[in-house]
N, C-alpha and C positions, 0 to 999 in steps of 0.2 A: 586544387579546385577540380572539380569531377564535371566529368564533360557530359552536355544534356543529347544523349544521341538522337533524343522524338525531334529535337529541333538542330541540330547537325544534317541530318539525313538529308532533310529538304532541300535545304543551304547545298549541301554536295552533288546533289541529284540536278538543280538549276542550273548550279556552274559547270555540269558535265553538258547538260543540252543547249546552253549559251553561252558558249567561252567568253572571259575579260576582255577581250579584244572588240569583241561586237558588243559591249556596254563602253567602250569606251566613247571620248567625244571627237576625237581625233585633234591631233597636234596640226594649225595651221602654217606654221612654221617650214614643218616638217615636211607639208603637205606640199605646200610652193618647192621645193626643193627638191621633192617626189616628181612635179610635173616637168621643173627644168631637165629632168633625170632623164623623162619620157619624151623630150624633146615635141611636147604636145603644142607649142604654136609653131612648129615648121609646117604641121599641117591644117592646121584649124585656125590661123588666120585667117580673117576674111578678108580677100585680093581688094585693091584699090579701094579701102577701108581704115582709116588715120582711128587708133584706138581699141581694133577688133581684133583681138590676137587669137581669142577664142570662140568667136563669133561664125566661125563655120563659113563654106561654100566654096571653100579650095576646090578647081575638080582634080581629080589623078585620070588621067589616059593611062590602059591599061591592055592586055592583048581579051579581055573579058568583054571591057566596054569602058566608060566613063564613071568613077565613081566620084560621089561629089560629098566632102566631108564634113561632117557636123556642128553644131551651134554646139559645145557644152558649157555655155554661161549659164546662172541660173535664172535665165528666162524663162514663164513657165509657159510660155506659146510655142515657143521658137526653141527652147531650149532643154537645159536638163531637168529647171525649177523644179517641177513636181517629182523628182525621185523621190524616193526613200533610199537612206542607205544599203539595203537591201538589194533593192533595183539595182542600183546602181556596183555592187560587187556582181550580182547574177550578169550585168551585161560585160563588164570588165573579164570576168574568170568563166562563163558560159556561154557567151556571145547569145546573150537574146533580153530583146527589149522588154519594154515591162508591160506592154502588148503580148509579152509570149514570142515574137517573130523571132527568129533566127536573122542575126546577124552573116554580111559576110565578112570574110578574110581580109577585106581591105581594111578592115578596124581588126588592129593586130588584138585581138583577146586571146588568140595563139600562146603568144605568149604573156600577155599580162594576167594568164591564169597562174603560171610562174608567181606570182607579187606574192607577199605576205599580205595576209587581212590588217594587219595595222597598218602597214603602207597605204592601202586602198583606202583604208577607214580615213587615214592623214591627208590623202589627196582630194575625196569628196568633200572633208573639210573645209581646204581650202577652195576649192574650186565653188564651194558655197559663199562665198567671200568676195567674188571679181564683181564687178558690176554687171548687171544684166544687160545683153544685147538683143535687140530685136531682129532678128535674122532667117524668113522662113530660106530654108537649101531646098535646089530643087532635087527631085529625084533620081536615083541612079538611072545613067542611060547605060542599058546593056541587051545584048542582041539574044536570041533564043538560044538555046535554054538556058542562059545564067541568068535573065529576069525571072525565072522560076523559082523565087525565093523558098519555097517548102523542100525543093533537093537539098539544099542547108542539110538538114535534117540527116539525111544517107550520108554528106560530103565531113559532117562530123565524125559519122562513125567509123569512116576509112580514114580521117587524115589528122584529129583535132584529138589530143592527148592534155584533158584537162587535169592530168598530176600537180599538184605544187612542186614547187619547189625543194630537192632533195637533196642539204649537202653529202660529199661524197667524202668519208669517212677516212679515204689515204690522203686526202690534201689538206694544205692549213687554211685555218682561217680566214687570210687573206684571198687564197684562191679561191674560194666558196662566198666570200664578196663578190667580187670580179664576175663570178660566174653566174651569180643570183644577177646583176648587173646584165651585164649583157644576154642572157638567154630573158628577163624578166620584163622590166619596168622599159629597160633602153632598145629593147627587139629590136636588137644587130642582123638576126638572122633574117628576118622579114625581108628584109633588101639586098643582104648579102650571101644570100641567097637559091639558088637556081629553083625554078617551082615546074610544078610536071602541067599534064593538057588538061587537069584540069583542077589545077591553080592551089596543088597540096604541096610544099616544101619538098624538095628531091633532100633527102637528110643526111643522103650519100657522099652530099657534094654540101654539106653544109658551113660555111662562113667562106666558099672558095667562088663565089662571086656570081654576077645576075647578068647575063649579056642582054636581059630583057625585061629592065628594071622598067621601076614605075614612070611615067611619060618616054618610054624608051630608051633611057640611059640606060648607060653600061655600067654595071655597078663593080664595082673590082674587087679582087678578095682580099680577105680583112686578114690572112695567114700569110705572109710574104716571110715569114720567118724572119721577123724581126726581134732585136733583144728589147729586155723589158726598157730599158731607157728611150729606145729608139720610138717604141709604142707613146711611151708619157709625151714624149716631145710633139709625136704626130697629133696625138690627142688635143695637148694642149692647148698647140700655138699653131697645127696643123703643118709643120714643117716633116717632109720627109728624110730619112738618112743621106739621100743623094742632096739634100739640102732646095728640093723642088719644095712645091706646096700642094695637100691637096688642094682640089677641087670641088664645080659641081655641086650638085646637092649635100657635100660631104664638108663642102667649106662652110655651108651654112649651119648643119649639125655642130660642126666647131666653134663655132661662133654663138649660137644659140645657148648649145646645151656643153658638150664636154670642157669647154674652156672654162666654165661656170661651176664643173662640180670640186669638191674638196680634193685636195692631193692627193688624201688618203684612198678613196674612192679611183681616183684617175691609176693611183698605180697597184690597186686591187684588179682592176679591170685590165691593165698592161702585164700584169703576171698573169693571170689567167689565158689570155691573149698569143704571152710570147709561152708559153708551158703544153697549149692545147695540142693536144695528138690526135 
């Protein structure tokens, strides 16, 4: 059968300017599992709120100012309702709302510019899916000039590296999990840390820890040169080699999110972890 090239052409020319991924519907499944990944109600719970895990107005104390974190149920007042899936990758992998504003750095898009667009696609999915909460958050309290929200804008061009994600070609598989993992979806680094004066990741010092974490915690570093077993254990159950536990806002990521994700995942991310140079 002889192939009709006047009507191939177009077909090929569409799927070049819209990839499969963005006709997709997204997997809900998938999507929930994307969010536990993201450990997205540590922070977007809303406090002394029975049911609001996504309901937004957590604040973070920060040395910038007070950031106070978002509604993304799909409430369409209050929340994300009215995206489009569009919007909604632009403010994920761009950091800017569907207003155009420039997002800051308190909403890691840092790195969840990292995600794959089917991830993203999988996550908006579900997150279309919670029940809607009615939750206006009040606005960021921050002192001159970081309520300057239009420096966004310059503080991108010096510090915001919106590459996807690139696996690296000498490692296996597994460690190209692990590493899409943690630099991605789970932004290890965002906390772990050290960030300079004005509030860009120090990349020099990076996963070796935050003495001036968010609400002031002392965040520790995620490289103690630990072996891969020693990493799954902490991950899992949060027990350390010396047989302490973490802590902190780390026992609560454990319990949330890493205890929850697949084995396979947990010791994707504990090679990458115990292997990083």
């Amino acid at each position: 059968m002889e192939l009709d090239m006047k009507r191939l052409l177009p077909l090929l020319l569409t799927l070049t300017l819209y990839p499969l991924t963005a006709l997709a519907q997204g997997d809900v499944k998938r999507g929930k599992y994307i969010m536990g990944m993201g450990s997205c109600v540590s922070c977007h719970k809303t406090p002394k709120r029975k049911n609001a895990d996504l309901g937004g107005g957590h604040a973070i104390k920060t040395p910038f100012g007070t950031f106070y974190v978002p509604n993304i149920t799909p409430d369409k007042d209050s929340g994300i309702g009215g995206w489009s899936e569009k919007q909604f990758i632009e403010a994920m992998t761009q950091g800017v709302s569907p207003e155009g504003k420039h997002y800051y750095p308190a909403f890691p898009y840092t790195s969840y510019a990292k995600m794959s667009r089917e991830d993203l696609v999988d996550l908006k999915a579900y997150l279309d899916t919670v029940a809607p909460i009615k939750n206006a958050v009040p606005d960021h309290d921050l002192g001159f000039p970081f309520n300057l929200r239009f420096m966004m804008f310059g503080w991108k061009m010096l510090f915001f590296d919106d590459r996807p994600f690139a696996p690296n070609p000498d490692k296996s598989d597994e460690w190209n999990r692990g590493a899409y993992i943690v630099n991605g979806a789970a932004h290890c680094g965002e906390c772990h840390t050290a960030r300079n004066m004005f509030g860009g990741l120090d990349l020099s010092k990076k996963f070796l820890g935050n003495s001036n974490g968010p609400d002031k915690e002392k965040i520790p570093s995620m490289l103690p040169k630990w072996k891969l077993k020693e990493y799954f254990m902490a991950l899992r159950i949060g027990m350390k080699p010396d047989g302490d536990f973490l802590g902190g806002s780390m026992g609560h990521v454990i319990s949330q999110t890493t205890s929850k994700l697949s084995k396979e995942d947990l010791k994707a991310i504990s090679l990458y972890l115990s292997e990083y140079e």
